[in-house]
PAVEX-716517 format. One record per atom (N, C-alpha, C): residue number from 1; residue in three letters; atom name; y, x, z. Coordinates in Angstrom, 1 decimal. Example, Ala and Ser with C-alpha at 12.3 -4.5 7.8 and 13.67 -1.06 7.14 Angstrom:
REM PAVEX-716517
   n res atom     py     px     pz
   1 ALA    N   -5.7   13.2    7.8
   1 ALA   CA   -4.5   12.3    7.8
   1 ALA    C   -3.3   13.2    7.8
   2 SER    N   -2.2   12.8    7.1
   2 SER   CA   -1.1   13.7    7.1
   2 SER    C    0.0   12.9    7.9
This chain:
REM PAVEX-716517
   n res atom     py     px     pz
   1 UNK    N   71.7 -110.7   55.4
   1 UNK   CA   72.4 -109.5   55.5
   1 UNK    C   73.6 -109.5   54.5
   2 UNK    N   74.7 -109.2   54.8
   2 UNK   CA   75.9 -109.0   53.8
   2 UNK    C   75.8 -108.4   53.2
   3 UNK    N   76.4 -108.3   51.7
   3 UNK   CA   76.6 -107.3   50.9
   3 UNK    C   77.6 -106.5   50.7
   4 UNK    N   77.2 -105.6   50.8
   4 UNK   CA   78.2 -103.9   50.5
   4 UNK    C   79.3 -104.1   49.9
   5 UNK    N   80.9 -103.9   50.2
   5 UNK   CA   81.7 -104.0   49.5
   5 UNK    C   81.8 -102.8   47.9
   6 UNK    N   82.0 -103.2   47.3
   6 UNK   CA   81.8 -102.3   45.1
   6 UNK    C   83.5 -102.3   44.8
   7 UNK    N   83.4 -101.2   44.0
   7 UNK   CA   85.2 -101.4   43.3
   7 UNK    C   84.5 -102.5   42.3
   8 UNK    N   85.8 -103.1   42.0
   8 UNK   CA   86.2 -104.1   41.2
   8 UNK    C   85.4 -103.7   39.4
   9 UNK    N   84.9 -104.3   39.1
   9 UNK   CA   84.6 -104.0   37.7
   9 UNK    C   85.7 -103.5   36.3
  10 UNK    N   87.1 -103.8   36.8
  10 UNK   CA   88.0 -103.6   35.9
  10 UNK    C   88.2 -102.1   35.5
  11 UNK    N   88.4 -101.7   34.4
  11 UNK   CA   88.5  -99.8   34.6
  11 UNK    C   89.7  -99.6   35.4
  12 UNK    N   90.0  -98.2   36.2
  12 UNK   CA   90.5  -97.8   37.0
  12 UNK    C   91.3  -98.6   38.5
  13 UNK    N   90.2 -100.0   38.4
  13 UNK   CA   91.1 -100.6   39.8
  13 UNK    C   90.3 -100.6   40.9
  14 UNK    N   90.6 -100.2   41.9
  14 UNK   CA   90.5  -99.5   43.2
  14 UNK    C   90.2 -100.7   44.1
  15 UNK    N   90.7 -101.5   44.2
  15 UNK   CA   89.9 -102.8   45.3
  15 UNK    C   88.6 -103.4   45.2
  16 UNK    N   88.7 -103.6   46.3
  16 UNK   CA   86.8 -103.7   46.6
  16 UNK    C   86.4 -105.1   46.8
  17 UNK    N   85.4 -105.7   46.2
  17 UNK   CA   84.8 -107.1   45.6
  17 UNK    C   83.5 -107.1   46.7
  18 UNK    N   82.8 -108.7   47.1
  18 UNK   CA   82.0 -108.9   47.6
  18 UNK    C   81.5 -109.4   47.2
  19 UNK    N   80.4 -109.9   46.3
  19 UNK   CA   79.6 -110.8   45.9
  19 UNK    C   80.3 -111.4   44.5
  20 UNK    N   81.1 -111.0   43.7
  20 UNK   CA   81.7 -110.8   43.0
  20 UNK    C   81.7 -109.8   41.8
  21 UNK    N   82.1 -109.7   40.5
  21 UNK   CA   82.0 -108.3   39.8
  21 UNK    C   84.0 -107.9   39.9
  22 UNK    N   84.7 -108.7   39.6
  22 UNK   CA   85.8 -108.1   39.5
  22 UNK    C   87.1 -108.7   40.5
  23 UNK    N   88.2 -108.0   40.7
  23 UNK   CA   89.1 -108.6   41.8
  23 UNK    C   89.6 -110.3   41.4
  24 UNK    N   90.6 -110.5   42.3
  24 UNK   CA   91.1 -112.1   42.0
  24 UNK    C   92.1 -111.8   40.4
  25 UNK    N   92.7 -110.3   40.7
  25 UNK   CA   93.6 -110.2   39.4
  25 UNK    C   93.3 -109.9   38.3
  26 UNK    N   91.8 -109.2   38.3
  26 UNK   CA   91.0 -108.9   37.0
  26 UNK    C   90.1 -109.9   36.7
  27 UNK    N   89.6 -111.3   37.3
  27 UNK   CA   89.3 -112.1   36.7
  27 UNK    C   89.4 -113.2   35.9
  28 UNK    N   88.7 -112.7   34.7
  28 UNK   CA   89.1 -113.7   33.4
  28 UNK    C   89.8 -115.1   33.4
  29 UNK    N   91.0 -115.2   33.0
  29 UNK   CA   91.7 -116.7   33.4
  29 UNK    C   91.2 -117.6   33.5
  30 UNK    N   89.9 -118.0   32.3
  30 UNK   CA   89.4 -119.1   32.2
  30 UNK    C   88.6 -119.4   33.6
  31 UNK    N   88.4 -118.6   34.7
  31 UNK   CA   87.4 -119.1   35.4
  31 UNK    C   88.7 -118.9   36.4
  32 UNK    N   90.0 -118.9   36.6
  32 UNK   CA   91.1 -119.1   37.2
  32 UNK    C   91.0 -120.3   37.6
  33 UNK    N   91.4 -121.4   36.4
  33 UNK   CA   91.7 -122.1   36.3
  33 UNK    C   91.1 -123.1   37.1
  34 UNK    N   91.4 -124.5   37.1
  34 UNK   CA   90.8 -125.7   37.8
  34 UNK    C   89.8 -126.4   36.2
  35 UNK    N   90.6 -126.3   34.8
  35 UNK   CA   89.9 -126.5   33.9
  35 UNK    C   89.4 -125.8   33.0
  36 UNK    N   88.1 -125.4   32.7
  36 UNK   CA   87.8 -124.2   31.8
  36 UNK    C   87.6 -124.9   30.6
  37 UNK    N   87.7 -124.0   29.5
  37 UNK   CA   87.9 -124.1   28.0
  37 UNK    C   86.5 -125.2   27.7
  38 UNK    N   87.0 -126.5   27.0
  38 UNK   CA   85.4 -127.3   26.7
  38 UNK    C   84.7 -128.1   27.9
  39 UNK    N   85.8 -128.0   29.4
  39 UNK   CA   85.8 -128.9   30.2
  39 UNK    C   86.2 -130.8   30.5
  40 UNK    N   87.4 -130.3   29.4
  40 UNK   CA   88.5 -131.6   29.2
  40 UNK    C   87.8 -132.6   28.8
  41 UNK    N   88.1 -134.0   29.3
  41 UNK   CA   87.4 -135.3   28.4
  41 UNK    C   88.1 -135.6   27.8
  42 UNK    N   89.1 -135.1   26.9
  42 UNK   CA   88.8 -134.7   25.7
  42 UNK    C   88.2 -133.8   24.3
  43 UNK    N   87.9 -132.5   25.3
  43 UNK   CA   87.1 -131.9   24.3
  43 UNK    C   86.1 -132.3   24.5
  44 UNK    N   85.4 -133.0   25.2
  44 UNK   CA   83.8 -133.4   25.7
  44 UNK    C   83.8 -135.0   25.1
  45 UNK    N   85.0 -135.4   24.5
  45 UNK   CA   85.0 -136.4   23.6
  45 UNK    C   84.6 -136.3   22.1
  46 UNK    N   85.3 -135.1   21.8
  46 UNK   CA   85.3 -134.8   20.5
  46 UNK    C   83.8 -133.8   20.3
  47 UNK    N   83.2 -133.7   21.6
  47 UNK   CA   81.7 -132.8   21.0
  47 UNK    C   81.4 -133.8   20.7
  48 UNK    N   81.1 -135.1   21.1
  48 UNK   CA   80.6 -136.3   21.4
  48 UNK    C   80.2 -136.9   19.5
  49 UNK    N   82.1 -136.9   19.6
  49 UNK   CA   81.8 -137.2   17.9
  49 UNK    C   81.4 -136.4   16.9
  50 UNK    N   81.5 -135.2   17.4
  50 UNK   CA   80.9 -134.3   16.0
  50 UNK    C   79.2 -134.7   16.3
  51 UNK    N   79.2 -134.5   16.7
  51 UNK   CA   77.0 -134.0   17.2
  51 UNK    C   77.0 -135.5   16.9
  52 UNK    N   77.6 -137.4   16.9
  52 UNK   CA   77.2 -138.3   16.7
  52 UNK    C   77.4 -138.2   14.6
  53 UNK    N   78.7 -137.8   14.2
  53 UNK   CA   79.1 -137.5   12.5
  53 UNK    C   78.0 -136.2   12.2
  54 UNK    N   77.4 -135.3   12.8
  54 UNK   CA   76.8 -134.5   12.4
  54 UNK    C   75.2 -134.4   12.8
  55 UNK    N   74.3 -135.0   13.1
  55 UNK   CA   73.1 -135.3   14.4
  55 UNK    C   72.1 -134.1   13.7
  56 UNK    N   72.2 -133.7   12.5
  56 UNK   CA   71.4 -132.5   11.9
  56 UNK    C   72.2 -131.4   11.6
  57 UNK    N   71.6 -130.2   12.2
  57 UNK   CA   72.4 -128.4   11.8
  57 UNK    C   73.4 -128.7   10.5
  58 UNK    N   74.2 -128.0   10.9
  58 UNK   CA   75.5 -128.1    9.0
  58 UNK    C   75.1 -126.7    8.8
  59 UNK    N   73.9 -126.1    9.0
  59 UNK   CA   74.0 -123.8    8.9
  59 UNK    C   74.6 -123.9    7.6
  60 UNK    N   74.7 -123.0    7.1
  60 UNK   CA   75.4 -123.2    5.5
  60 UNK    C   74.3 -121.7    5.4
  61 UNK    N   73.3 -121.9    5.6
  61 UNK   CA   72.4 -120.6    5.5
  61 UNK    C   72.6 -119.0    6.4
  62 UNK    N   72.5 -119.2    7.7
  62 UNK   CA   72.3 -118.1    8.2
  62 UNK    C   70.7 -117.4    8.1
  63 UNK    N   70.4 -116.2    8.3
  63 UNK   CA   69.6 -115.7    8.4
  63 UNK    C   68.4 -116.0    8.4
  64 UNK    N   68.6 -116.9    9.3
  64 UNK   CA   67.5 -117.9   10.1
  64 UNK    C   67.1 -119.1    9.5
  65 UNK    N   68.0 -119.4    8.5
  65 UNK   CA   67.7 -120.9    7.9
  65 UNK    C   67.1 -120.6    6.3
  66 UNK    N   66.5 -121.8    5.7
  66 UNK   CA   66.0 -121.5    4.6
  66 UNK    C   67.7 -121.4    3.3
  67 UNK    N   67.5 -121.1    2.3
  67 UNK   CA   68.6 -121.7    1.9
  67 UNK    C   69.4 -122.8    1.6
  68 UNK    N   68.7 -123.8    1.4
  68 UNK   CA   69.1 -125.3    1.5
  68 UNK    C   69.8 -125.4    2.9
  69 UNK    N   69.8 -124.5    4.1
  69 UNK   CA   69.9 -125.0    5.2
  69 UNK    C   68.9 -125.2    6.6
  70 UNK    N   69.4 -125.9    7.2
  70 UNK   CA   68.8 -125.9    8.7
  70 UNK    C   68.4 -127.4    9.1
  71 UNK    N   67.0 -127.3    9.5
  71 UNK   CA   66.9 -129.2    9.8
  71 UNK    C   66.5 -129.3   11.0
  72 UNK    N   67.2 -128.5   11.9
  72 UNK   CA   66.9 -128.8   14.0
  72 UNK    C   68.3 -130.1   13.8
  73 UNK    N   67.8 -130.3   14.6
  73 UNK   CA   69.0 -131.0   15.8
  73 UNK    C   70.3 -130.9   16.0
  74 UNK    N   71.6 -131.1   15.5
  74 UNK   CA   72.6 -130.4   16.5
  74 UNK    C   72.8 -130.3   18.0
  75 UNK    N   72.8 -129.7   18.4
  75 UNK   CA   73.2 -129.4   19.7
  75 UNK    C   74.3 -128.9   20.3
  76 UNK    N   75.0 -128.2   19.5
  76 UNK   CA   76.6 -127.2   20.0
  76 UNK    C   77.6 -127.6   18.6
  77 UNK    N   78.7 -128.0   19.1
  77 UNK   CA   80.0 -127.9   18.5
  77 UNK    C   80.5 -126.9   18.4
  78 UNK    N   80.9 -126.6   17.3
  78 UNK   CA   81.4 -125.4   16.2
  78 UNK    C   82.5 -125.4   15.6
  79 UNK    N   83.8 -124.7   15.9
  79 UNK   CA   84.8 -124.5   14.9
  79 UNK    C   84.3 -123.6   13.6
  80 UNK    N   84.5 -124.3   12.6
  80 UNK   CA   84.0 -123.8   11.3
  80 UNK    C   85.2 -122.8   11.0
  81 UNK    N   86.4 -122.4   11.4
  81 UNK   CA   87.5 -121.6   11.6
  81 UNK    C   87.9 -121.5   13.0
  82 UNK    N   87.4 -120.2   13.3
  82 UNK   CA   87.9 -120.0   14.8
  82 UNK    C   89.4 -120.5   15.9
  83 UNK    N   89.6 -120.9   16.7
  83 UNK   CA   91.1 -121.2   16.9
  83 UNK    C   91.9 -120.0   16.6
  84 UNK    N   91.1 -119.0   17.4
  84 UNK   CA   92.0 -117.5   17.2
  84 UNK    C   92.0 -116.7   15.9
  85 UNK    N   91.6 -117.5   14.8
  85 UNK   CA   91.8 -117.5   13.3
  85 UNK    C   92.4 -118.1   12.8
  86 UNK    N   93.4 -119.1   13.6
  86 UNK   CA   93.7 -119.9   13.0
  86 UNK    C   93.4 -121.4   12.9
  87 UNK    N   92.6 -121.3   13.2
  87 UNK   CA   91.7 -122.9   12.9
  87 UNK    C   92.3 -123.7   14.0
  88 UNK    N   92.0 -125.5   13.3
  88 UNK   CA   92.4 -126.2   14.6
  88 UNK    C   91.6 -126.6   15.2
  89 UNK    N   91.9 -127.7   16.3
  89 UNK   CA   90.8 -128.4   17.2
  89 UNK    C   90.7 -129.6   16.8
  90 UNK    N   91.2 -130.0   15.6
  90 UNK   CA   90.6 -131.2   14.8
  90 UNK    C   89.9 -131.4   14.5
  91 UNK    N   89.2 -132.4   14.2
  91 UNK   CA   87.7 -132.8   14.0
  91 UNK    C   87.3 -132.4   12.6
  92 UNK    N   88.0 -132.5   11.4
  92 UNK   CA   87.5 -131.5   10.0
  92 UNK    C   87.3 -130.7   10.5
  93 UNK    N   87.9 -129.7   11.4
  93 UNK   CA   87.5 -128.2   11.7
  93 UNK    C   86.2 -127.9   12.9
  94 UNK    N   85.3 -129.0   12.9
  94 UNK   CA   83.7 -129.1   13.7
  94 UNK    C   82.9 -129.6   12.7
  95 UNK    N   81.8 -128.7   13.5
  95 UNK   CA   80.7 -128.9   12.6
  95 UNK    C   79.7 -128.9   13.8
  96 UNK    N   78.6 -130.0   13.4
  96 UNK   CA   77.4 -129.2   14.6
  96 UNK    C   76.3 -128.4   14.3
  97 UNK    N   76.0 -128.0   15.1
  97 UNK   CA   75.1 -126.3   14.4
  97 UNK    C   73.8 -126.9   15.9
  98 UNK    N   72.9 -126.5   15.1
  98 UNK   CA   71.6 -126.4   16.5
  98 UNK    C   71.9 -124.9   17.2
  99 UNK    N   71.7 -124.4   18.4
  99 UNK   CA   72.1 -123.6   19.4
  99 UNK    C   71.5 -122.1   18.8
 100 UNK    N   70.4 -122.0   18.1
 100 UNK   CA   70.0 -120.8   17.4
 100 UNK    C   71.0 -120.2   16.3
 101 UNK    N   71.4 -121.2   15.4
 101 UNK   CA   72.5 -121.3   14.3
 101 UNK    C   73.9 -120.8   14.6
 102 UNK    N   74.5 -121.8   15.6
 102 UNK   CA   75.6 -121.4   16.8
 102 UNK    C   75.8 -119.9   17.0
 103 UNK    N   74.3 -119.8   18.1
 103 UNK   CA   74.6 -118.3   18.8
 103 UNK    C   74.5 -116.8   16.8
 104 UNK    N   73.8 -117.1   16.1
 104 UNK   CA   73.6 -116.0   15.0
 104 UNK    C   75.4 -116.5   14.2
 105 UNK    N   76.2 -117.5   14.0
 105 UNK   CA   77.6 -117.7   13.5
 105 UNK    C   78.3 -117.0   14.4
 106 UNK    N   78.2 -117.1   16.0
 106 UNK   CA   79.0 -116.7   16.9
 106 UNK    C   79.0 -114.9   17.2
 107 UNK    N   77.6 -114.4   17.0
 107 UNK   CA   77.6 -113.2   16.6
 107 UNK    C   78.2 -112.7   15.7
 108 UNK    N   78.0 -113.1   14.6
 108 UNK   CA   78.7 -113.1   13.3
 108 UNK    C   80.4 -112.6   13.4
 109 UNK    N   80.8 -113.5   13.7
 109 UNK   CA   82.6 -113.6   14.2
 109 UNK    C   82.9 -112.6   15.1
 110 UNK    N   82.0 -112.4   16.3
 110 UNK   CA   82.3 -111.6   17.2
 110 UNK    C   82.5 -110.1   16.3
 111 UNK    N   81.5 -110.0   15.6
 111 UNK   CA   81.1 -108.2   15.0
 111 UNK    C   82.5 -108.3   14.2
 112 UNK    N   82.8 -109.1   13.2
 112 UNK   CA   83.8 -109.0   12.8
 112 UNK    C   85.1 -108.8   13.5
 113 UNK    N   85.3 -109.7   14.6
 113 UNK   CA   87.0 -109.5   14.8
 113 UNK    C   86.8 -107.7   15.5
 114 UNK    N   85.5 -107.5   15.8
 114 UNK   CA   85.7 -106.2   16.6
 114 UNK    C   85.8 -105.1   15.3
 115 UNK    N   84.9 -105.6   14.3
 115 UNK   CA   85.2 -104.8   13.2
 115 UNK    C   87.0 -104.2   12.8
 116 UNK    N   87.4 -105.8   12.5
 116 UNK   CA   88.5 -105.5   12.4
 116 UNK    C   89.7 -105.2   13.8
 117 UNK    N   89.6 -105.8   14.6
 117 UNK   CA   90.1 -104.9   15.9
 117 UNK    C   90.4 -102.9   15.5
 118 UNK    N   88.9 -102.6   15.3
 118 UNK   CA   88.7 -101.0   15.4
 118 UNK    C   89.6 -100.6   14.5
 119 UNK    N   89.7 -101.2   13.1
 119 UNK   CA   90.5 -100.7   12.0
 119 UNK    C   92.4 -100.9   11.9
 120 UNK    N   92.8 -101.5   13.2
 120 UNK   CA   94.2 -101.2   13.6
 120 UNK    C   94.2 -100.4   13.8
């Protein structure tokens, strides 16, 4: 059975989506594209080398880790300086983090820029 056409998830836009949350013009670029962000063989190069230069957590003590740190696995590539902070996509600027470590740093950043976002 088909599904019910929905307005568009964007605030105030009026066209109607099918199996979809938002129109062709309200959704997010990255999933526009033909390549999404951390698709490229080259950024799938450079995970490569961080997680082979880094094969144990770098946490520098999140919540979750003891204070010496973290001893999982790396699993996710990390700008230790966000791009949209500034930071580059050079390899000084990776670190690998096990995916628990990751997601509690990635929270982290998020609360912040919204922190500071509110305060403009």
């Amino acid at each position: 059975m088909p599904r019910a056409p929905k307005k568009c998830g964007a605030p105030q836009c009026e066209v109607r989506v099918v199996a979809t949350t938002y129109c062709d013009e309200h959704k997010p670029l990255a999933w526009r594209t033909k390549s999404r962000p951390g698709s490229t063989r080259q950024s799938r190069t450079l995970r490569e080398q961080v997680l082979r230069r880094d094969p144990v957590c770098k946490c520098s003590g999140c919540r979750r880790c003891t204070a010496t740190g973290c001893d999982r696995p790396s699993t996710d590539d990390d700008h230790i300086v966000n791009v949209t902070s500034g930071g580059s996509d050079d390899i000084a600027n990776h670190q690998g983090l096990c995916h628990p470590c990751h997601g509690v740093k990635t929270q982290r950043e998020a609360a912040a820029a919204r922190r500071a976002a509110a305060a403009q």
